[in-house]
C-alpha positions as CSV (number, residue, x, y, z in Angstrom):
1,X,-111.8,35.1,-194.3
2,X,-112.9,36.2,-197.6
3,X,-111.4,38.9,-199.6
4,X,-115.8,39.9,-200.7
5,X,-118.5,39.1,-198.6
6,X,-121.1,37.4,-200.7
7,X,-123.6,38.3,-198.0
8,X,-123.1,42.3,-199.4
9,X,-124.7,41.7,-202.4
10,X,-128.1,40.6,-200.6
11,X,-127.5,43.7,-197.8
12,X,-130.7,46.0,-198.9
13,X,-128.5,48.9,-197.4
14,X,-126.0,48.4,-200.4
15,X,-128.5,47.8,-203.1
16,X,-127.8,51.5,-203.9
17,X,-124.7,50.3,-205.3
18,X,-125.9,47.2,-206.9
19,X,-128.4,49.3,-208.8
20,X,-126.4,52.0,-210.3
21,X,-124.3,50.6,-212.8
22,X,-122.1,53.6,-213.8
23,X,-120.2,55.8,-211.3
24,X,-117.9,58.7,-212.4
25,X,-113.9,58.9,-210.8
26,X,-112.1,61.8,-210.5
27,X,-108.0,61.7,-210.3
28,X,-107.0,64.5,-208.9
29,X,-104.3,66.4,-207.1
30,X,-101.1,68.1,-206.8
31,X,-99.4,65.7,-209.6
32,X,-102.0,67.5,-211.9
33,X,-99.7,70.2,-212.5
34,X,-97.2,68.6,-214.2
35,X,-99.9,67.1,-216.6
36,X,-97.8,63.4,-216.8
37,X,-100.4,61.1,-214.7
38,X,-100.6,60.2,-210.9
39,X,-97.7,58.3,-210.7
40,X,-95.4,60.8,-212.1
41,X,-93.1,60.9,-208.8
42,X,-92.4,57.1,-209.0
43,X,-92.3,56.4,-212.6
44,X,-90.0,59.5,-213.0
45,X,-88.1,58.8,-210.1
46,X,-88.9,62.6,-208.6
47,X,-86.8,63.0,-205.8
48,X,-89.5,63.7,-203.0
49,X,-88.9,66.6,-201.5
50,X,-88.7,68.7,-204.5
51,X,-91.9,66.9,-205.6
52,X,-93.7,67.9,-202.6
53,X,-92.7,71.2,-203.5
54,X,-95.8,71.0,-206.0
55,X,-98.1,71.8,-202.9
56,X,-96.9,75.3,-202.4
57,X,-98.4,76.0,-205.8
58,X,-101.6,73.8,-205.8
59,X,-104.3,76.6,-206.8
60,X,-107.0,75.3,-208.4
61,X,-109.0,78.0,-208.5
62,X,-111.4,77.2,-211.3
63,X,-112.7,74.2,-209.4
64,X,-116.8,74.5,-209.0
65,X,-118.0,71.3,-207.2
66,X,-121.0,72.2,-208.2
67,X,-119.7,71.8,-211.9
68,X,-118.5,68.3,-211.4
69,X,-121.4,66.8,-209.5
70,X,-123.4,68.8,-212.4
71,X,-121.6,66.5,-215.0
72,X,-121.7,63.6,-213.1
73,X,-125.5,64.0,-213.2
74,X,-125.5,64.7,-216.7
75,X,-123.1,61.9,-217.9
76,X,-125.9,59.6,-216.1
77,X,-123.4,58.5,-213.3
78,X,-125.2,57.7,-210.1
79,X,-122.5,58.2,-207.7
80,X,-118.9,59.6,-207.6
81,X,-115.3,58.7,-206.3
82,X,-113.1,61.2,-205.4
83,X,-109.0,60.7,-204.9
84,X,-109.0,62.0,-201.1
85,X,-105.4,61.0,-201.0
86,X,-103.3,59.3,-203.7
87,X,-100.2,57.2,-203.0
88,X,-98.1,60.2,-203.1
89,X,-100.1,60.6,-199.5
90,X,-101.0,64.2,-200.9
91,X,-104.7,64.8,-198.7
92,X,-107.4,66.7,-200.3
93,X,-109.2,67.0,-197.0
94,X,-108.2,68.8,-194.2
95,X,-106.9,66.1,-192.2
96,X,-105.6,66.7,-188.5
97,X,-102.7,63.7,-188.6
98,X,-100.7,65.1,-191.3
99,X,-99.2,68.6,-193.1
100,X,-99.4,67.7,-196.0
101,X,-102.9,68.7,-197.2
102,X,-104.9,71.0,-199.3
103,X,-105.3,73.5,-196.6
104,X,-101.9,74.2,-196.5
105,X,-101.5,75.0,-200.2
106,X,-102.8,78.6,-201.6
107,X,-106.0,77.2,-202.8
108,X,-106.5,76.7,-198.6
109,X,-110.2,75.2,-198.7
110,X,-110.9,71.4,-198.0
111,X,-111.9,69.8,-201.6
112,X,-113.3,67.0,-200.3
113,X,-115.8,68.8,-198.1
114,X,-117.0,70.7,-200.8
115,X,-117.4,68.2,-203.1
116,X,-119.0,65.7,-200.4
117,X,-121.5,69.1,-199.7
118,X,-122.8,69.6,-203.4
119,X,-123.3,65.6,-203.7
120,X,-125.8,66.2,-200.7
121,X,-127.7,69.0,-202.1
122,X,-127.6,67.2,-205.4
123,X,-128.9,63.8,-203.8
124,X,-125.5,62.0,-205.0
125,X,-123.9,59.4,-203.8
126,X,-120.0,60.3,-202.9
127,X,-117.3,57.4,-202.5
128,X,-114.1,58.6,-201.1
129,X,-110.8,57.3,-202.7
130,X,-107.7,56.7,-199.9
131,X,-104.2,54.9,-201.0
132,X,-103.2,53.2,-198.5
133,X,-99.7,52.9,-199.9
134,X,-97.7,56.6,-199.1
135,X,-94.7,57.8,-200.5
136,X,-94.8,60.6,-198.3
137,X,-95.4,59.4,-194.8
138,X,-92.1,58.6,-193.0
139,X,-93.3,55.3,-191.4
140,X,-95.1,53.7,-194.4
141,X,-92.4,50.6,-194.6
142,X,-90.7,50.5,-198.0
143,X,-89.6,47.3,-199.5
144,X,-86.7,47.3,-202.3
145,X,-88.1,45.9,-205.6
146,X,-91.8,45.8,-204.4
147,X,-94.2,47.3,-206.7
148,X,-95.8,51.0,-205.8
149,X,-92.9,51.1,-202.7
150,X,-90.1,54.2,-203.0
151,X,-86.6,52.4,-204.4
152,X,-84.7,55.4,-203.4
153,X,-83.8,55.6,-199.6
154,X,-85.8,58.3,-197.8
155,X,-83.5,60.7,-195.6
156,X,-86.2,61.2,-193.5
157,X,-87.6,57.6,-193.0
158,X,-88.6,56.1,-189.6
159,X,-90.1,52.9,-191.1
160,X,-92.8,51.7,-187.9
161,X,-95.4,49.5,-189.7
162,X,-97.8,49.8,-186.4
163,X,-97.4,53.5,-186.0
164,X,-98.3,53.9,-190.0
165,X,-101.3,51.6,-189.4
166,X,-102.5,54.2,-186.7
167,X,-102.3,56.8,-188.7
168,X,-104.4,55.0,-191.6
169,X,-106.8,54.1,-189.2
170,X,-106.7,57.6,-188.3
171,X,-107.3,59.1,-191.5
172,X,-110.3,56.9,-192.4
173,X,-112.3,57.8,-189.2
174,X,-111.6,61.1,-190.1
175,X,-113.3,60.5,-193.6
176,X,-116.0,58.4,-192.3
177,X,-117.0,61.0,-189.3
178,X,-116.1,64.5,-190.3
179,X,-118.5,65.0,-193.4
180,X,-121.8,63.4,-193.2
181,X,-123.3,60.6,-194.9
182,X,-120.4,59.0,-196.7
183,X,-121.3,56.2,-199.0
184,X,-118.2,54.3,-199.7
185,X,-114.4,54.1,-198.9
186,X,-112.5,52.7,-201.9
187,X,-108.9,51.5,-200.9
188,X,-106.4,50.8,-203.5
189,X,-103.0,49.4,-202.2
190,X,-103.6,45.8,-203.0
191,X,-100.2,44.9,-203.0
192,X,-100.0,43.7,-199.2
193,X,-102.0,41.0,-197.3
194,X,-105.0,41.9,-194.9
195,X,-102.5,41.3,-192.3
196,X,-100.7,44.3,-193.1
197,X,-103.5,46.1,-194.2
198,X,-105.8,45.2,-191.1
199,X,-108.8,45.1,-193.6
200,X,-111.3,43.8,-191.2
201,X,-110.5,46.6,-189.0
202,X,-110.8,49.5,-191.3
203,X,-114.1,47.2,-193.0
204,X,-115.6,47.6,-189.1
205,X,-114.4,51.0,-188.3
206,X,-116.5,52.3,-191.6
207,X,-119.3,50.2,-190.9
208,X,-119.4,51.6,-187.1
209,X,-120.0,55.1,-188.6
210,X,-121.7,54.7,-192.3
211,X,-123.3,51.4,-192.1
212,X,-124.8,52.1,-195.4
213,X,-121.0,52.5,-197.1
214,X,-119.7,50.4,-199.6
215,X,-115.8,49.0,-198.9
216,X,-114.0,48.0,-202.0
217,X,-111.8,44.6,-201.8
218,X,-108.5,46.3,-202.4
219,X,-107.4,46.3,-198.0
220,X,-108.3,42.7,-198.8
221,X,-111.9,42.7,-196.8
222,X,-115.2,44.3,-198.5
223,X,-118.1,44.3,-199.8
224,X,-117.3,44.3,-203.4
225,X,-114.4,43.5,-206.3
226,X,-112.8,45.8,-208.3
227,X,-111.2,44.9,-211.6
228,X,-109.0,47.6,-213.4
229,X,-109.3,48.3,-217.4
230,X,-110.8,44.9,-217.9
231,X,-114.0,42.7,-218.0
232,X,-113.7,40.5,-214.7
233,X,-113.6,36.5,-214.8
234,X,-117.4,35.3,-213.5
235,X,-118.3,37.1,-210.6
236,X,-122.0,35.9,-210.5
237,X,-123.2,36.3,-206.8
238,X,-120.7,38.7,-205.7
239,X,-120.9,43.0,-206.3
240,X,-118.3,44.1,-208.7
241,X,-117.2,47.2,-210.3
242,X,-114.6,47.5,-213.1
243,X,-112.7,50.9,-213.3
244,X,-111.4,52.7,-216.3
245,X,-110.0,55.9,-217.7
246,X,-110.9,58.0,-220.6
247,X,-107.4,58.9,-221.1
248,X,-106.1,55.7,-222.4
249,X,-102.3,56.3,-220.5
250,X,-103.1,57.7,-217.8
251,X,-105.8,58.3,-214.8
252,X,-104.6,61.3,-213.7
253,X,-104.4,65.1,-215.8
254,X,-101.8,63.9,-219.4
255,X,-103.0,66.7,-222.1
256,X,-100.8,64.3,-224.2
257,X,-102.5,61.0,-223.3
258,X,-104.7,59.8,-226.2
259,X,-108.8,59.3,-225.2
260,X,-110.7,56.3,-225.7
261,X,-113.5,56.5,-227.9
262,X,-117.3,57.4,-226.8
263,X,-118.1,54.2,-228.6
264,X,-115.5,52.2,-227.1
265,X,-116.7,53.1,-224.1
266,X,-120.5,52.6,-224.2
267,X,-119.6,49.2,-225.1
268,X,-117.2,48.8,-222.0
269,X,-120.5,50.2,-220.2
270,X,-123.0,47.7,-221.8
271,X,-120.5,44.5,-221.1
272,X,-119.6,45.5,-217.6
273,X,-123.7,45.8,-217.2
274,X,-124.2,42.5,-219.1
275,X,-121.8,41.0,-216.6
276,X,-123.8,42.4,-213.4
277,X,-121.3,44.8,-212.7
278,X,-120.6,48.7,-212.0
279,X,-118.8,50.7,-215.1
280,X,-116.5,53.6,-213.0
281,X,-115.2,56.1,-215.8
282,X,-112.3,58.0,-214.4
283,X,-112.2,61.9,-215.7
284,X,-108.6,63.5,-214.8
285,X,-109.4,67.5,-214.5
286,X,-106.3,69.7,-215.2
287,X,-104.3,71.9,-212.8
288,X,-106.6,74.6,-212.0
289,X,-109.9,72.0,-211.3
290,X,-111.6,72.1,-214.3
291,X,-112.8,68.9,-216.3
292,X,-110.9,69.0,-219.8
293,X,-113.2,69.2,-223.1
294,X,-112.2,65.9,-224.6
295,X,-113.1,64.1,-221.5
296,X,-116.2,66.4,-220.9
297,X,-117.3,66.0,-224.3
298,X,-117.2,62.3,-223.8
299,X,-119.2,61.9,-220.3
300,X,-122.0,63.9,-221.7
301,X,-122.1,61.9,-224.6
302,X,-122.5,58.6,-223.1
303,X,-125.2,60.5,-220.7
304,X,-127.1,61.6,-223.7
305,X,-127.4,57.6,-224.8
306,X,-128.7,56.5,-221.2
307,X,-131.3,59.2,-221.1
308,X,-132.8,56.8,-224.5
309,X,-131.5,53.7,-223.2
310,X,-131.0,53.6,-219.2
311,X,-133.9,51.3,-218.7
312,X,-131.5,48.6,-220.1
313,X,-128.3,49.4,-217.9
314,X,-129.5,51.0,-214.5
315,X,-130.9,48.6,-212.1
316,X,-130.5,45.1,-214.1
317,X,-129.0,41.9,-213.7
318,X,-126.8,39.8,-216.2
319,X,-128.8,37.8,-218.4
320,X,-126.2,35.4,-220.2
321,X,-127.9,34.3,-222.9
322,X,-126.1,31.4,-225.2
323,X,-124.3,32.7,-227.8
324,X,-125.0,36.7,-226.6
325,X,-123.7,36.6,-222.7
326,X,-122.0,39.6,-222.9
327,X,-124.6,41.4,-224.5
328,X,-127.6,41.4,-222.8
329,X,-129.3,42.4,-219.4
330,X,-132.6,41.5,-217.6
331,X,-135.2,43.6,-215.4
332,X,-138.2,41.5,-213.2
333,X,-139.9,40.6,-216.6
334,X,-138.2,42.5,-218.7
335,X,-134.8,41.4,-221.0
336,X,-132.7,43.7,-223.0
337,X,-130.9,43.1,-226.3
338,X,-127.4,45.1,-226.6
339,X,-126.8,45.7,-230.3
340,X,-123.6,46.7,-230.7
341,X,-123.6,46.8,-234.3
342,X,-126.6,47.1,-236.6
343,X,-128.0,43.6,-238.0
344,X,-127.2,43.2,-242.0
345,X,-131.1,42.0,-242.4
346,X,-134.3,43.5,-240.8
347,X,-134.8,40.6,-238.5
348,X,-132.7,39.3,-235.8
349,X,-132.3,35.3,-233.6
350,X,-132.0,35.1,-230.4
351,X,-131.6,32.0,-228.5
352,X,-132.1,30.9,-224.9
353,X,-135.6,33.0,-224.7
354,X,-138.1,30.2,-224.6
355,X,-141.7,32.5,-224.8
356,X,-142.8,35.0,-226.6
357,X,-143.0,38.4,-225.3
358,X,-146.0,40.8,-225.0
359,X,-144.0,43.7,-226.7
360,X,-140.6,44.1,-228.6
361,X,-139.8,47.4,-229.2
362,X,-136.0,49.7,-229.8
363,X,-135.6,51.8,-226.6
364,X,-136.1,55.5,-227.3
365,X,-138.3,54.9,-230.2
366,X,-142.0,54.7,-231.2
367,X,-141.6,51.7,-233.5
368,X,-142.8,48.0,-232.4
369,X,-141.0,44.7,-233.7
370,X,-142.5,41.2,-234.5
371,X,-141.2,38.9,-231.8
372,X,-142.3,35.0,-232.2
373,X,-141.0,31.4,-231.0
374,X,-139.6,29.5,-234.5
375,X,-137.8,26.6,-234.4
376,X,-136.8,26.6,-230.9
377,X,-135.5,30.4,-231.1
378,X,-137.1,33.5,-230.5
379,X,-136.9,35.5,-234.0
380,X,-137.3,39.2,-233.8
381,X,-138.3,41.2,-236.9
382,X,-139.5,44.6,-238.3
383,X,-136.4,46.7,-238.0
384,X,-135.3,49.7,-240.0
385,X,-132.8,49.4,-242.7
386,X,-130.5,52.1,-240.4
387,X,-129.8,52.2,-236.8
388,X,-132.6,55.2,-235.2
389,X,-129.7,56.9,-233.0
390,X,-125.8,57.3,-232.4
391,X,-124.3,54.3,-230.2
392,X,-125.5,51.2,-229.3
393,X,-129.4,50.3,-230.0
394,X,-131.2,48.5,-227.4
395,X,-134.3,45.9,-228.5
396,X,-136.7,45.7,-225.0
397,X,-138.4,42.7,-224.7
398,X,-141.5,42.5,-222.3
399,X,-143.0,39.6,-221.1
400,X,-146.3,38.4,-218.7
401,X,-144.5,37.4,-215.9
402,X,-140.8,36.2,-215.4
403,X,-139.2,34.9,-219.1
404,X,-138.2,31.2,-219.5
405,X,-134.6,31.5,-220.4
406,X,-132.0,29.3,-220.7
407,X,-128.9,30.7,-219.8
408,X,-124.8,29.8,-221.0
409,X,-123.4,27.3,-219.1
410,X,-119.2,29.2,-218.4
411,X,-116.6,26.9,-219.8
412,X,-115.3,24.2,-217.3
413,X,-112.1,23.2,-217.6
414,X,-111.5,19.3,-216.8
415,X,-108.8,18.1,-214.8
416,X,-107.6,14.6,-214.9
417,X,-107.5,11.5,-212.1
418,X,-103.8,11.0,-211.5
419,X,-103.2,7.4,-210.5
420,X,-100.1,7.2,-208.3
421,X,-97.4,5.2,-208.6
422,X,-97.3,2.7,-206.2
423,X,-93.0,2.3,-206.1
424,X,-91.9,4.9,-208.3
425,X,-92.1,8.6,-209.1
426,X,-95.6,10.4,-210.4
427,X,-95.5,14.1,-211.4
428,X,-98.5,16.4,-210.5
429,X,-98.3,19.3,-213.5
430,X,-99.7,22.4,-213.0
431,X,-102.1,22.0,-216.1
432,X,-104.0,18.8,-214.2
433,X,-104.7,21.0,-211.2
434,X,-107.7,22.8,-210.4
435,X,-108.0,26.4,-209.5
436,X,-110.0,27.4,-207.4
437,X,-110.6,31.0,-205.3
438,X,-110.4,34.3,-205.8
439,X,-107.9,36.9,-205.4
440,X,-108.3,40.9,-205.0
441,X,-109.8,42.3,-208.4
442,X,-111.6,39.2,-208.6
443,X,-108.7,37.7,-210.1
444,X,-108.3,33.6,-210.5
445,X,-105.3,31.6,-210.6
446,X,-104.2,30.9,-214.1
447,X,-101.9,29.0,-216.5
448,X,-99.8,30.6,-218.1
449,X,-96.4,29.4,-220.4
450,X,-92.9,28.5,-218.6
451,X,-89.8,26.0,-219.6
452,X,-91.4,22.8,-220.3
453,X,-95.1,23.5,-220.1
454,X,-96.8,25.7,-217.6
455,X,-97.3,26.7,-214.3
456,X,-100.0,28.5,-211.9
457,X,-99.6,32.2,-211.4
458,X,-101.8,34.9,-210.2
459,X,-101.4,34.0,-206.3
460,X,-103.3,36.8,-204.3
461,X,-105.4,35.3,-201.5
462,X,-105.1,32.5,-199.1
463,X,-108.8,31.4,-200.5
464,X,-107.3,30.4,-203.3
465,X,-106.0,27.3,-204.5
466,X,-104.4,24.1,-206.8
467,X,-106.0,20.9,-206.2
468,X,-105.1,17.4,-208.2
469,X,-107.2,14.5,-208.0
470,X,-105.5,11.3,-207.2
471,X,-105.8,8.0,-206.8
472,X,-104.0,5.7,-204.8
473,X,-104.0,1.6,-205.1
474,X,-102.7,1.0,-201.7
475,X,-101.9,4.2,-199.5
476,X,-98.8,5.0,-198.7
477,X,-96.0,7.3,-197.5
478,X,-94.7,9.5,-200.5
479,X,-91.6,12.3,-200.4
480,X,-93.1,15.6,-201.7
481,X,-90.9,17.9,-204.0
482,X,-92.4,21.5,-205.2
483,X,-91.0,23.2,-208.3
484,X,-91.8,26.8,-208.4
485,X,-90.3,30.4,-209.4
486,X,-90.4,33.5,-207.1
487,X,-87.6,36.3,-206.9
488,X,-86.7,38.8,-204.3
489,X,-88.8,40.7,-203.0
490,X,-91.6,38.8,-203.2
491,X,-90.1,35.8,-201.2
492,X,-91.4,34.3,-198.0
493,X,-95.0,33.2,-198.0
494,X,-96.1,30.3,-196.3
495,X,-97.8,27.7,-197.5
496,X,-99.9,24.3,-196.8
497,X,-99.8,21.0,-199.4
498,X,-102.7,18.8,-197.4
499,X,-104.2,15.4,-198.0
500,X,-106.8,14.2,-196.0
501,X,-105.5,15.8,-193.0
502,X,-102.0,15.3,-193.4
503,X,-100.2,18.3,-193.9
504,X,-96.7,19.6,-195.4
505,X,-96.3,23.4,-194.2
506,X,-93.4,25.1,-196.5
507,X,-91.7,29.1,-197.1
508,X,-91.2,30.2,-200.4
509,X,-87.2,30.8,-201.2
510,X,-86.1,33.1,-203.6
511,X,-85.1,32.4,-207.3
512,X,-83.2,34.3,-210.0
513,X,-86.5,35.3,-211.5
514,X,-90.0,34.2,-212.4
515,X,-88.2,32.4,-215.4
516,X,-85.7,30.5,-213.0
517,X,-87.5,27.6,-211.2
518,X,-86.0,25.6,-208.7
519,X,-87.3,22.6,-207.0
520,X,-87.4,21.7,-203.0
521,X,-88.2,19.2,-201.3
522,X,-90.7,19.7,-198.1
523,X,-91.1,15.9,-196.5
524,X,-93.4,13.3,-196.8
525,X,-97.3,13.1,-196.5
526,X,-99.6,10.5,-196.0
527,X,-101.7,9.4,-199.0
528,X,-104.3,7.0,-198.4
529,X,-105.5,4.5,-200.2
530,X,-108.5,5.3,-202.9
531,X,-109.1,8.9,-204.6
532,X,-108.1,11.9,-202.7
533,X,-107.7,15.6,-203.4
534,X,-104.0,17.3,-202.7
535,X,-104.2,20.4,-202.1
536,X,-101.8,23.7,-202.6
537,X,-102.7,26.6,-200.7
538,X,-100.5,29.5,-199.3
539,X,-101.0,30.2,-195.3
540,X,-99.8,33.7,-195.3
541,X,-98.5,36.4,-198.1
542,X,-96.7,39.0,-196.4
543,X,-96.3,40.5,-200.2
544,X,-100.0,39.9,-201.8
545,X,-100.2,38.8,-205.4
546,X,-97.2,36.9,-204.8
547,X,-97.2,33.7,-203.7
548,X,-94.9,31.8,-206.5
549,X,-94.8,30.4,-209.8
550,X,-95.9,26.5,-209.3
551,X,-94.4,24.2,-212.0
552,X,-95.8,21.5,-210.1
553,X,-95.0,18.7,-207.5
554,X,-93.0,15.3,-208.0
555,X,-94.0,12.5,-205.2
556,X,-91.4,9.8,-204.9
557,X,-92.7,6.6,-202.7
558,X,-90.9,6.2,-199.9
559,X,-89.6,2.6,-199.5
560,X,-87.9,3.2,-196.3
């Protein structure tokens, strides 16, 4: 089962999503008051129930949806996603499963519901936040060392995984049936498998009641990825959507966190748009609702460049030219050259355009360019000495019908034939593997440095995997050794090594640490004679991400 349905990006019910390129996310809640981020209870080690305390003074009583859908509008977002409940399982909707919500605070009106009712009247799209991790619900299962679970025991726990899947369940119906047209439900508690997650379940449930909703990938079942403060690896023919905050520590309120630059983020904006992605821009409004200036000043400013350049962002497609794949996007017959600097000389080459266009112009401006076919490239000329506006400039290029392009080829990286050795010992390194699959975020396995060379990290999904070629002279029965790293907590996964169906099944022990390998053996397989693939692949994660460190494999012939 897939982690994003490829068939979402053809769905003409989600095209919405595949069309609007730039959304606006809101952090918000009762951690706001202390101004230190969203994760201010864990990182600070808060003890929870004086941190829940913060709900008897949550009063934010200069909060105007209006004003933030009115922002949204003008920062040229075409939807919003709103924290409903963060991982400190504080609800901003008046939910009937738990206490702790916004009704019960002195501010005593359901956010979400008014911020879901001016998107209506404005004709924008609302996507609705929900953690599934909760440091505040007394079944949610802790685990010691486990990333975004409580270290510190609980007084009140009852840990009952099933019961706390109920109550997610729960909680998402409610958010899916209580307010209307809802257009998206965006998990974010990645660190556990579908299993534990059930995200087929909650992906049906939403589509049951908002068939034209858009699930995220992050309950490990939806409709699109979601990479975090980063371009994604390729993620041609899936939707995708990379999220980032204008405060550069934090997502939620930090009057101390540094902002990133309206130029830096226009050209975050332009790549994740040259990629074929969405850009979400995460705004953290302070304690009593309102949207900061810095951050304000910033989403306006970014609108004020789509109003001249939009044509080249909403609604487009990547368009990886050689040599400029990160820098340009395509329309039916129209392409778009991102500039993000301005050219030293007056004319500019562009290669992997292979006709002339009608019409070259700079979006937002009056003045046409020369555009002709010379030596193979297409050479644009005619423009001023100075860039015409503040940000990025944006040459349109218009043509008959559909351009002749030829587009980048992405890097492949080779992997060798491994011949076996017939009566001896041959070592399968992680750096002659193939990777292949995709985990949550879009993430692939990687290489990265250990003792003695490398090994593949970045396990997150059973799709993925590491496959060697080999070739075998005469078959044979060969004792299979695995060298890998993975401490407590993460241990326990299962996992597969196949060849031509024979199959090794193994669990994943603990080690010291990710720098600690040690090596097991798991039996013998069958290897026939002539090439063949073996292939690595886990079977089930009960911890996601986490599968282990793989040094590689050893494969003695067995003589017996």
């Amino acid at each position: 089962m897939a982690i994003v349905r490829t068939e979402s990006k053809r769905d003409p019910r989600l095209r919405w999503f595949d069309q609007a390129r730039f959304g606006m996310f809101v952090h918000f809640g009762i951690y706001s008051q202390l101004g230190r981020g969203e994760w201010v209870m864990y990182e600070e080690d808060i003890p929870r129930h004086r941190y829940e305390r913060l709900a008897e003074s949550f009063n934010p009583t200069e909060f105007d949806a209006g004003e933030w859908v009115s922002l949204a509008r003008r920062a040229g977002a075409r939807y919003i996603n709103l924290t409903a409940k963060h991982h400190d399982g504080f609800c901003l909707f008046d939910t009937d499963l738990t206490d702790f919500k916004v009704t019960n605070t002195p501010f005593g009106r359901d956010l979400v519901g008014e911020l879901v009712e001016a998107c209506h009247r404005e004709g924008m799209p609302i996507i609705l936040y929900y953690s599934q991790p909760d440091w505040h619900h007394p079944n949610f299962v802790h685990r010691k060392g486990a990333f975004k679970d409580l270290q510190t025991e609980q007084p009140d726990q009852e840990p009952d995984w099933p019961r706390y899947q109920e109550y997610v369940e729960g909680q998402v119906e409610e958010l899916v049936t209580g307010y209307g047209r809802i257009d998206g439900i965006w998990f974010d508690g990645s660190h556990k498998s579908e299993r534990e997650w059930r995200g087929k379940r909650l992906y049906t449930l939403i589509k049951k009641h908002q068939p034209r909703a858009v699930v995220n990938d992050r309950a490990r079942h939806g409709d699109f990825f979601t990479p975090e403060r980063s371009l994604p690896d390729d993620l041609t023919g899936y939707m995708f959507e990379a999220c980032q905050s204008i405060q550069v520590e934090h997502w939620g309120y930090a009057p101390d966190s540094p902002l990133y630059s309206t130029s830096y983020l226009l050209e975050s904006l332009i790549r994740m748009a040259a990629a074929g992605g969405n850009y979400l821009l995460n705004v953290g409004p302070g304690p009593d609702g309102r949207i900061p200036t810095g951050q304000k000043e910033r989403m306006i400013q970014i609108g004020d460049w789509l109003r001249r350049n939009g044509d080249a962002i909403y609604g487009t497609e990547a368009c990886k030219l050689p040599g400029r794949g990160d820098l340009s996007t395509r329309r039916d017959n129209e392409v778009f050259i991102h500039l993000l600097s301005w050219p030293e000389r007056n004319e500019l080459e562009v290669p992997g355009i292979r006709n002339e266009p009608t019409r070259a112009h700079l979006l937002g401006e009056s003045l046409r360019l020369r555009a002709e076919l010379s030596d193979g490239k297409l050479r644009i000329s005619g423009l001023p000495p100075l860039p015409p506006g503040h940000g990025p400039s944006v040459i349109a290029l218009h043509f008959e019908g559909p351009p002749d392009l030829e587009m980048a080829e992405p890097p492949k990286r080779e992997v060798p034939m491994i011949q076996l050795i017939a009566d001896g010992t041959t070592r399968l390194r992680a750096r002659d593997a193939r990777l292949t699959g995709r985990g949550v975020k879009g993430h692939r396995l990687r290489l990265r440095p250990a003792s003695g060379g490398n090994c593949i990290s970045g396990w997150g999904a059973l799709e993925q995997a590491a496959l060697w070629k080999v070739d075998s002279e005469t078959g044979g029965r060969y004792r299979v050794c695995i060298e890998y790293s993975c401490p407590e907590p993460y241990a326990g996964s299962t996992f597969t090594l196949s060849c031509r169906g024979d199959e090794l099944e193994g669990e994943i022990r603990p080690t010291e640490s990710f720098d600690r390998f040690g090596v097991y053996e798991l039996g013998s397989l069958t290897i026939p004679s002539g090439r063949s693939d073996i292939i690595l692949q886990a079977r089930h994660m009960p911890y996601a991400y986490i599968f282990a460190d793989v040094k590689g494999l050893k494969l003695v012939a067995d003589s017996r």
